[in-house]
mmCIF file of the N, C-alpha and C atoms, coordinates in Angstrom:
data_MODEL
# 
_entry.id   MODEL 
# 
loop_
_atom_site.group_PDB 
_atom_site.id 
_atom_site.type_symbol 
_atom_site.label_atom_id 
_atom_site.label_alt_id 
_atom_site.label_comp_id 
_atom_site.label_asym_id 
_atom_site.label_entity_id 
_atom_site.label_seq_id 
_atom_site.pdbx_PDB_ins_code 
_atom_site.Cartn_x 
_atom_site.Cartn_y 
_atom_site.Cartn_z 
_atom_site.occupancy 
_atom_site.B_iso_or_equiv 
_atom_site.pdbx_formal_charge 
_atom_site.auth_seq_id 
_atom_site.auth_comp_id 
_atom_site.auth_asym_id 
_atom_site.auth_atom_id 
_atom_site.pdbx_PDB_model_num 
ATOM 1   N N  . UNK A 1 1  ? 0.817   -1.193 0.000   1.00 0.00 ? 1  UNK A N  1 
ATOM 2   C CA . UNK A 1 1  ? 0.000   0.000  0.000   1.00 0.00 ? 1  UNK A CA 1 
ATOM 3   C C  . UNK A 1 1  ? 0.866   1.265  0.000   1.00 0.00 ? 1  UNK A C  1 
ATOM 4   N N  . UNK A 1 2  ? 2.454   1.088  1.156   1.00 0.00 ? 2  UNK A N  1 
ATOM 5   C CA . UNK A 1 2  ? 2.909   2.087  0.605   1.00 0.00 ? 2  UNK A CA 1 
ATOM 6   C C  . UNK A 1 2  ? 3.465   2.921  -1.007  1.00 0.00 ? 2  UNK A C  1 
ATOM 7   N N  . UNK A 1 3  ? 3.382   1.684  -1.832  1.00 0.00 ? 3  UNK A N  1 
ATOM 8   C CA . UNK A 1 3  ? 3.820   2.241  -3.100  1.00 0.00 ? 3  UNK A CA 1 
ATOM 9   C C  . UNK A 1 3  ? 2.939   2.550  -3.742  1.00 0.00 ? 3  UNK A C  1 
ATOM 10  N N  . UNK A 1 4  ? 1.711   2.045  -3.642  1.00 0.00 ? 4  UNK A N  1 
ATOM 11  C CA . UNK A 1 4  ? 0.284   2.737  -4.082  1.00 0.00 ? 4  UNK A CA 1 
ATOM 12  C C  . UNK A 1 4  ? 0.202   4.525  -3.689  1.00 0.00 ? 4  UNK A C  1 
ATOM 13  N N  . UNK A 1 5  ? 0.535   4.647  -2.445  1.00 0.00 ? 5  UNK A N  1 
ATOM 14  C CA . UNK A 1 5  ? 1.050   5.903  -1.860  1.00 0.00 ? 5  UNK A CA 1 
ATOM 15  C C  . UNK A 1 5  ? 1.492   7.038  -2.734  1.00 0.00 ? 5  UNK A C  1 
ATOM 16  N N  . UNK A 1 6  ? 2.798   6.247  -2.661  1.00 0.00 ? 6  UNK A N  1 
ATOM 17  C CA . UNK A 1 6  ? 3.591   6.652  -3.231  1.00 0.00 ? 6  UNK A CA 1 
ATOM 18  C C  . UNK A 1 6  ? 3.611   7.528  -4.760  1.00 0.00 ? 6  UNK A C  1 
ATOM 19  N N  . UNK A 1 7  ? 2.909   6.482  -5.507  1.00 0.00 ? 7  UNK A N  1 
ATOM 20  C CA . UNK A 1 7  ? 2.455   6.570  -6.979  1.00 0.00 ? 7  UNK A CA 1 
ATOM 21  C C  . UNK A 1 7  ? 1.836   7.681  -6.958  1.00 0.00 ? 7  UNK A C  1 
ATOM 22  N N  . UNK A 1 8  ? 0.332   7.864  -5.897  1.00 0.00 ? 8  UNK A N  1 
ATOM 23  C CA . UNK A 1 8  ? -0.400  9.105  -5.925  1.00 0.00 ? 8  UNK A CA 1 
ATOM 24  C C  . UNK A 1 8  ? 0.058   10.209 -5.782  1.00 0.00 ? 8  UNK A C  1 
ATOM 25  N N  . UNK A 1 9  ? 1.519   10.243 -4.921  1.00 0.00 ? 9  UNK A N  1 
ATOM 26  C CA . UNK A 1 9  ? 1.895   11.463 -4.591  1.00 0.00 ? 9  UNK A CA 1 
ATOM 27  C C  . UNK A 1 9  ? 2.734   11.654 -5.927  1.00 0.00 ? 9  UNK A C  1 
ATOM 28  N N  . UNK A 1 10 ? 3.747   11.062 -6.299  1.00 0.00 ? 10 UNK A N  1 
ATOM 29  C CA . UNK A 1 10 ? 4.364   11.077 -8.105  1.00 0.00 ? 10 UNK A CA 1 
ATOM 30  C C  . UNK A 1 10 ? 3.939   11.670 -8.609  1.00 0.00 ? 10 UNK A C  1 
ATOM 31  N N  . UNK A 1 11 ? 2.485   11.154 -8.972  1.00 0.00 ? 11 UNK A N  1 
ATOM 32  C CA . UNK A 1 11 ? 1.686   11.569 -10.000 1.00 0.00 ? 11 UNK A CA 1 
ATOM 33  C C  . UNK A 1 11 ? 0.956   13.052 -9.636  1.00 0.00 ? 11 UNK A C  1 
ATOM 34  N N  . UNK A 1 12 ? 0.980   13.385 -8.257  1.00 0.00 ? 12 UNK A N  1 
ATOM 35  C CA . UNK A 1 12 ? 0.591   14.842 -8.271  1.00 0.00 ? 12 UNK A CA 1 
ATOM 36  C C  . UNK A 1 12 ? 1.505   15.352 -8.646  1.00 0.00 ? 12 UNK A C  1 
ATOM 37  N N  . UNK A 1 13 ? 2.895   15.190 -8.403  1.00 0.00 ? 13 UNK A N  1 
ATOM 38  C CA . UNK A 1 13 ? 4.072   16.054 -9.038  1.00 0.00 ? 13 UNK A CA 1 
ATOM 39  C C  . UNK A 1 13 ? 4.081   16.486 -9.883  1.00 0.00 ? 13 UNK A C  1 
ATOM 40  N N  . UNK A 1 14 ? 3.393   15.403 -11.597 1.00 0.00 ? 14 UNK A N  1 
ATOM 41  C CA . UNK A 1 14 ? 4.151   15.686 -12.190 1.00 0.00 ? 14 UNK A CA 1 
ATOM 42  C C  . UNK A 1 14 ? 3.224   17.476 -13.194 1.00 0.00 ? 14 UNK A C  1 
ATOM 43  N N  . UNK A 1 15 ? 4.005   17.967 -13.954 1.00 0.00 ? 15 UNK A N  1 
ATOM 44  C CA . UNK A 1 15 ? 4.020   19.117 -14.092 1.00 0.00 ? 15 UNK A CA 1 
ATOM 45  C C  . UNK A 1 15 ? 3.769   19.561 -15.814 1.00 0.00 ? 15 UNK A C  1 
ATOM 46  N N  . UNK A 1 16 ? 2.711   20.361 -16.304 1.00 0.00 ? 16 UNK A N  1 
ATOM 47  C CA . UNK A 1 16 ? 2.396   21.005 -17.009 1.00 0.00 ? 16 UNK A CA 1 
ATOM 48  C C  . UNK A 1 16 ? 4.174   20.679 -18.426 1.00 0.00 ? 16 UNK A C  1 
ATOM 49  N N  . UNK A 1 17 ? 4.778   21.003 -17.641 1.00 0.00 ? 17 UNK A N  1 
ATOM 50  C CA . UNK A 1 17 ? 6.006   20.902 -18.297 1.00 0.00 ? 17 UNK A CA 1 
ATOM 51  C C  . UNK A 1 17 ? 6.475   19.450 -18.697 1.00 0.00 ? 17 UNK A C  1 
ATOM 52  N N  . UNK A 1 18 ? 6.036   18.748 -17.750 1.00 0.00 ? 18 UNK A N  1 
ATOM 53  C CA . UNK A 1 18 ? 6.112   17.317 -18.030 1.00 0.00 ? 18 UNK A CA 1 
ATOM 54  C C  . UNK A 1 18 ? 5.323   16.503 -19.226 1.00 0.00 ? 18 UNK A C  1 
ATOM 55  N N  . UNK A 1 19 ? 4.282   17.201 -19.005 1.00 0.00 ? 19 UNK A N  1 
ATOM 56  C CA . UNK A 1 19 ? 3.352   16.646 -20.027 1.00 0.00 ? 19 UNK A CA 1 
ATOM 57  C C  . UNK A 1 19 ? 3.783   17.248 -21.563 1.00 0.00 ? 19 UNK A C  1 
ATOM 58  N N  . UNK A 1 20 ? 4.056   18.749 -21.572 1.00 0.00 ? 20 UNK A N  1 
ATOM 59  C CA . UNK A 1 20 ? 4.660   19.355 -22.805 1.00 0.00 ? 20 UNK A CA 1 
ATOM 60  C C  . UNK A 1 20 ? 5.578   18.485 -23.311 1.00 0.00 ? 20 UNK A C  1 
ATOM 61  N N  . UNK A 1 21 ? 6.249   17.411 -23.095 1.00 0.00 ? 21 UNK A N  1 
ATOM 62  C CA . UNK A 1 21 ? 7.608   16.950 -23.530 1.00 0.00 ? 21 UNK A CA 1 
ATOM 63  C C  . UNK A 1 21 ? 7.353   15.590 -24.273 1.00 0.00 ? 21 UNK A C  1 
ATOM 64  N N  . UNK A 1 22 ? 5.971   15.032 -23.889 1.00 0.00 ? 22 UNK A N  1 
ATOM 65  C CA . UNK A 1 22 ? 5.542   14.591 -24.636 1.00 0.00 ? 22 UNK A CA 1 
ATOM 66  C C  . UNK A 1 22 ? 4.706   15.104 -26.221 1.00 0.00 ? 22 UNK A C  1 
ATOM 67  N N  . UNK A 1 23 ? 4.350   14.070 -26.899 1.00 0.00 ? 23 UNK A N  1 
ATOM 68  C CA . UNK A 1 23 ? 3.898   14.567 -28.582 1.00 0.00 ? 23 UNK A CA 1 
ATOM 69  C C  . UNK A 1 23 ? 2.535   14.946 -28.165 1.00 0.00 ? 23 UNK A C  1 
ATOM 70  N N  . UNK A 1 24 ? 2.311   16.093 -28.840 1.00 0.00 ? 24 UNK A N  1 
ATOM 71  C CA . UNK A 1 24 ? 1.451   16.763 -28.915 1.00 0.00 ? 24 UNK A CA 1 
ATOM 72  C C  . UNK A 1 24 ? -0.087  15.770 -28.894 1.00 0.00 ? 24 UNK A C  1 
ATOM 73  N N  . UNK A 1 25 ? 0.060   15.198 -29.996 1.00 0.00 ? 25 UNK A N  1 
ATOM 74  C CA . UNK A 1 25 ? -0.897  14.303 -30.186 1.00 0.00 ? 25 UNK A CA 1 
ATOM 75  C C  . UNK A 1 25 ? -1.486  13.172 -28.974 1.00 0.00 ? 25 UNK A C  1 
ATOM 76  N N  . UNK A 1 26 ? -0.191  13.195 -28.292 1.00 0.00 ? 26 UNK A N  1 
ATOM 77  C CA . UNK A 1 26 ? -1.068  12.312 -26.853 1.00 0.00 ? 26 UNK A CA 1 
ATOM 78  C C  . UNK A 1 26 ? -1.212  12.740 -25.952 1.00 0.00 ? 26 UNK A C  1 
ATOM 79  N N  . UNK A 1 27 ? -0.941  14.073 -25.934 1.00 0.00 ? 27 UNK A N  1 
ATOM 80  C CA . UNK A 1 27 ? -0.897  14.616 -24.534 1.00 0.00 ? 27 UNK A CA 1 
ATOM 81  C C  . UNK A 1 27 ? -1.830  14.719 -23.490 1.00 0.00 ? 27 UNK A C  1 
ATOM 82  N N  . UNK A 1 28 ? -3.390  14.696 -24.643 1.00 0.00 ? 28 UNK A N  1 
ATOM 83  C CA . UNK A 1 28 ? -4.663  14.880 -24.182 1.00 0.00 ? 28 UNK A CA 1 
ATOM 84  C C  . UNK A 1 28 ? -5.020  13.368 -23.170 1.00 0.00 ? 28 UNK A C  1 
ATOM 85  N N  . UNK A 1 29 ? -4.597  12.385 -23.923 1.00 0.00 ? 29 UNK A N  1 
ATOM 86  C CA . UNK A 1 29 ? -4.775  10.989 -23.519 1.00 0.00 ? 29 UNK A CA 1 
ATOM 87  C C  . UNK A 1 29 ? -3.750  10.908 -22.262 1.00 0.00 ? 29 UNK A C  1 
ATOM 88  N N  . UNK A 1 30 ? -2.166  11.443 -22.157 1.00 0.00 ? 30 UNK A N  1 
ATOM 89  C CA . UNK A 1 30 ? -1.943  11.091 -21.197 1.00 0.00 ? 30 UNK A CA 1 
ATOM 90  C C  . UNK A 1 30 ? -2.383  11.438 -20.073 1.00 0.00 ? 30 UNK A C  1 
ATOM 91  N N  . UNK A 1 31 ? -3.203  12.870 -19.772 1.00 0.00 ? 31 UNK A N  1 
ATOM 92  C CA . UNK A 1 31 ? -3.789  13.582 -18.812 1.00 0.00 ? 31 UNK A CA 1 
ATOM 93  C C  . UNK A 1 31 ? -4.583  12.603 -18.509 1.00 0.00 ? 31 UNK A C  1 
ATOM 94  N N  . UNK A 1 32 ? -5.610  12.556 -19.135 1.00 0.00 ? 32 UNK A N  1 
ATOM 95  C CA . UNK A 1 32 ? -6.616  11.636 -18.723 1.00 0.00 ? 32 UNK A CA 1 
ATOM 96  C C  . UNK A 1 32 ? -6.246  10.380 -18.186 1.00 0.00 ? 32 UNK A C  1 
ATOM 97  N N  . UNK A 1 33 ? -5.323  9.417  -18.646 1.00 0.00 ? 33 UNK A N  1 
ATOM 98  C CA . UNK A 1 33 ? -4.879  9.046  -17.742 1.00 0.00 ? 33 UNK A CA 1 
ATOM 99  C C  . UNK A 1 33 ? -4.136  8.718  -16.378 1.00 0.00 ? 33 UNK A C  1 
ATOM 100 N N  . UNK A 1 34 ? -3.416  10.117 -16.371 1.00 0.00 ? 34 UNK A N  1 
ATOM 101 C CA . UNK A 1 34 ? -2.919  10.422 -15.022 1.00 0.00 ? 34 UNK A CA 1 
ATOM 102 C C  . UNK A 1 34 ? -4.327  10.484 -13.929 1.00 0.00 ? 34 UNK A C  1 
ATOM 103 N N  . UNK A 1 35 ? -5.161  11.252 -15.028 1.00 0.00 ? 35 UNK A N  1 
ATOM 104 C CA . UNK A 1 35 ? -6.329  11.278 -13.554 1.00 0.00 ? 35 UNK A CA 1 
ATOM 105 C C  . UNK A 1 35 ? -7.222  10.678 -13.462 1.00 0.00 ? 35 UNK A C  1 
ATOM 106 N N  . UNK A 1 36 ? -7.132  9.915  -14.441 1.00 0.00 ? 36 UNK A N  1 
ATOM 107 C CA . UNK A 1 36 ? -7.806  8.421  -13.569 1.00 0.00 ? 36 UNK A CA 1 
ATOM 108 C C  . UNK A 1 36 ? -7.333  7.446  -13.128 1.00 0.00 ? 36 UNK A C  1 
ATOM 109 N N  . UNK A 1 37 ? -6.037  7.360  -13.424 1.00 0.00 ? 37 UNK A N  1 
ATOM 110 C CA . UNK A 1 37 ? -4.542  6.610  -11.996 1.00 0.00 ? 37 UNK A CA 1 
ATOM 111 C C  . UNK A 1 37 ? -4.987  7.307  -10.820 1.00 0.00 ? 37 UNK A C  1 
ATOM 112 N N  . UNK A 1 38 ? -4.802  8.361  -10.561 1.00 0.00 ? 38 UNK A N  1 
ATOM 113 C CA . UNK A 1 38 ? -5.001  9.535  -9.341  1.00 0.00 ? 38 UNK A CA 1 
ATOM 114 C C  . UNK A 1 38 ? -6.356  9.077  -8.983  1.00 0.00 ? 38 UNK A C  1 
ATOM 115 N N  . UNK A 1 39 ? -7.256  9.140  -9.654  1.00 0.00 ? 39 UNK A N  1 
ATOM 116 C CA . UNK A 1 39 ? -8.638  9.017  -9.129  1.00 0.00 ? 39 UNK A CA 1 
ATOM 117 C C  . UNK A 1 39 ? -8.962  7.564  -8.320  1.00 0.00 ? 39 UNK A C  1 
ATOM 118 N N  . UNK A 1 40 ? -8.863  6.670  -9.325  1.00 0.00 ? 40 UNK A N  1 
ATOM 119 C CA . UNK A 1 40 ? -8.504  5.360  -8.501  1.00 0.00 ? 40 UNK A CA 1 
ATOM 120 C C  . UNK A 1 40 ? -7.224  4.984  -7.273  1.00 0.00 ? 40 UNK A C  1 
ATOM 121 N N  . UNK A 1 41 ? -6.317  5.300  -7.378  1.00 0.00 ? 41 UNK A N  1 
ATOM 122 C CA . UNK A 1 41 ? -5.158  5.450  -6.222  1.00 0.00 ? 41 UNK A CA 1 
ATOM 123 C C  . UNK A 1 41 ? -5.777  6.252  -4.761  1.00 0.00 ? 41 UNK A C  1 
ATOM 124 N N  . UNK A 1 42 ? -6.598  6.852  -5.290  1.00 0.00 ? 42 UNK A N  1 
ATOM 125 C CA . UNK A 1 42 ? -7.371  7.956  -4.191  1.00 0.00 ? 42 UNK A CA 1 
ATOM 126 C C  . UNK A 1 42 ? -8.528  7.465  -3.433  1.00 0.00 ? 42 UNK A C  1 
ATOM 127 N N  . UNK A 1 43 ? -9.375  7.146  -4.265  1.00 0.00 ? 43 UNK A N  1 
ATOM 128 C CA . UNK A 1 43 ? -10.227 5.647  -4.032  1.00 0.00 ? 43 UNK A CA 1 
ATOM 129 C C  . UNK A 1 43 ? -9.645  4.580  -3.212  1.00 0.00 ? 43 UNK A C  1 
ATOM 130 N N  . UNK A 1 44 ? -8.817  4.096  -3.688  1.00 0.00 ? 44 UNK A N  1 
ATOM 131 C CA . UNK A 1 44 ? -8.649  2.953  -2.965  1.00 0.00 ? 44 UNK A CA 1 
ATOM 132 C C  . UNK A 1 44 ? -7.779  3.510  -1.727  1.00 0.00 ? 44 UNK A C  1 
ATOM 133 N N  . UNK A 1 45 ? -7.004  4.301  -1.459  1.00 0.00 ? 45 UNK A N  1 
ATOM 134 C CA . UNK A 1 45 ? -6.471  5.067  -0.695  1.00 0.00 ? 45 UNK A CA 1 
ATOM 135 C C  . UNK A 1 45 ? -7.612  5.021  0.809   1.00 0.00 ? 45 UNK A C  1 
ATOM 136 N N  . UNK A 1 46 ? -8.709  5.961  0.156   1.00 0.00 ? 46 UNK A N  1 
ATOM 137 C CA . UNK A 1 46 ? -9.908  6.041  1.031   1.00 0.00 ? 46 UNK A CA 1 
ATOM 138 C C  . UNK A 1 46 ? -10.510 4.760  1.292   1.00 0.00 ? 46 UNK A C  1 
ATOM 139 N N  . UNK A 1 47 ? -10.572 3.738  0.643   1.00 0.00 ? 47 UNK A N  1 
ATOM 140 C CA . UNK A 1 47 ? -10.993 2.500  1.090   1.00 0.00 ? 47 UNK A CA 1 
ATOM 141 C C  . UNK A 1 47 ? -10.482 1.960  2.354   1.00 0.00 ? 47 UNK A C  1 
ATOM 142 N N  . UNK A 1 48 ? -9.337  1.501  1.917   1.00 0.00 ? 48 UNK A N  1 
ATOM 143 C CA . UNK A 1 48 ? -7.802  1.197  2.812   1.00 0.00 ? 48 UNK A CA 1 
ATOM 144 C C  . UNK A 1 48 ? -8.517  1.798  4.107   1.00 0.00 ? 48 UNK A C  1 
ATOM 145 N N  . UNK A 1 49 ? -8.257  2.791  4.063   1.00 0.00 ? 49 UNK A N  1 
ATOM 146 C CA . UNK A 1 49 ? -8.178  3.664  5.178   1.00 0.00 ? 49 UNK A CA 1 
ATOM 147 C C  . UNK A 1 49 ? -9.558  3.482  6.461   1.00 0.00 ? 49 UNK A C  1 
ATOM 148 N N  . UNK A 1 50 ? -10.597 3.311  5.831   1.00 0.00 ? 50 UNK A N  1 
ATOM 149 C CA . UNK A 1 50 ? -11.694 3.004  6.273   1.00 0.00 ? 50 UNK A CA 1 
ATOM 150 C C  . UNK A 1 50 ? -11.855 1.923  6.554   1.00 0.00 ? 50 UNK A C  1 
ATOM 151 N N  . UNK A 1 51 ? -11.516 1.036  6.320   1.00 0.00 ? 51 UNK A N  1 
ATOM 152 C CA . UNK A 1 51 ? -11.273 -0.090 6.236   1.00 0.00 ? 51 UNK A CA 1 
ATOM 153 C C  . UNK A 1 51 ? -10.414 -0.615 7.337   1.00 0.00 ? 51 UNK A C  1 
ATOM 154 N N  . UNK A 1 52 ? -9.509  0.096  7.652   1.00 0.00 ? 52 UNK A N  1 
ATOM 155 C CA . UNK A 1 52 ? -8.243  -0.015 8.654   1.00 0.00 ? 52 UNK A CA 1 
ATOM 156 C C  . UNK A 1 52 ? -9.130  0.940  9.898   1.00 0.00 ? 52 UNK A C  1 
ATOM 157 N N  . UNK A 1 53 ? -9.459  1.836  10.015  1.00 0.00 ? 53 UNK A N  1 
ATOM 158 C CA . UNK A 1 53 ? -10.532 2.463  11.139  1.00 0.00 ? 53 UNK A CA 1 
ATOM 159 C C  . UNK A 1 53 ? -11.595 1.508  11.274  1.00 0.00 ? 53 UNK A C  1 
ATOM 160 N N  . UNK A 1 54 ? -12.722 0.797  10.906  1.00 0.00 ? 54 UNK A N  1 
ATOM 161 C CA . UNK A 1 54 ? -13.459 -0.077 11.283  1.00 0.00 ? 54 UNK A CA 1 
ATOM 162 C C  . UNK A 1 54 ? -12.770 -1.408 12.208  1.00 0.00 ? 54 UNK A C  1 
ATOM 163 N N  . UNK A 1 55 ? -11.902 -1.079 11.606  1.00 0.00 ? 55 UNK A N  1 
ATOM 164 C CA . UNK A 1 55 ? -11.349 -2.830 12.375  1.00 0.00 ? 55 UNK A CA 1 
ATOM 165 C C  . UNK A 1 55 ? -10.453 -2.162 14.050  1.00 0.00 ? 55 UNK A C  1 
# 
């Protein structure tokens, strides 16, 4: 779980500039997939977590 962590925080890093360095043409697609890595990592993040407080 910590590298699940981990990943989420990465992936907030990465930066406008980061994405520029890729081809134009995917750039749109890679966003979207960063934030739905992020979205799910976040999710399950909050699962975890609740999950670990109930018990």
């Amino acid at each position: 779980m910590e590298q699940l962590k981990r990943l989420l925080i990465d992936l907030e890093c990465i930066s406008f500039q980061d994405i520029s360095e890729v081809p134009k043409e995917m750039q749109h697609e890679i966003v979207e997939q960063i934030e739905q890595l992020q979205d799910s990592l976040s999710t399950l993040s909050k699962i975890k977590k609740n999950t670990v407080e109930a018990l």
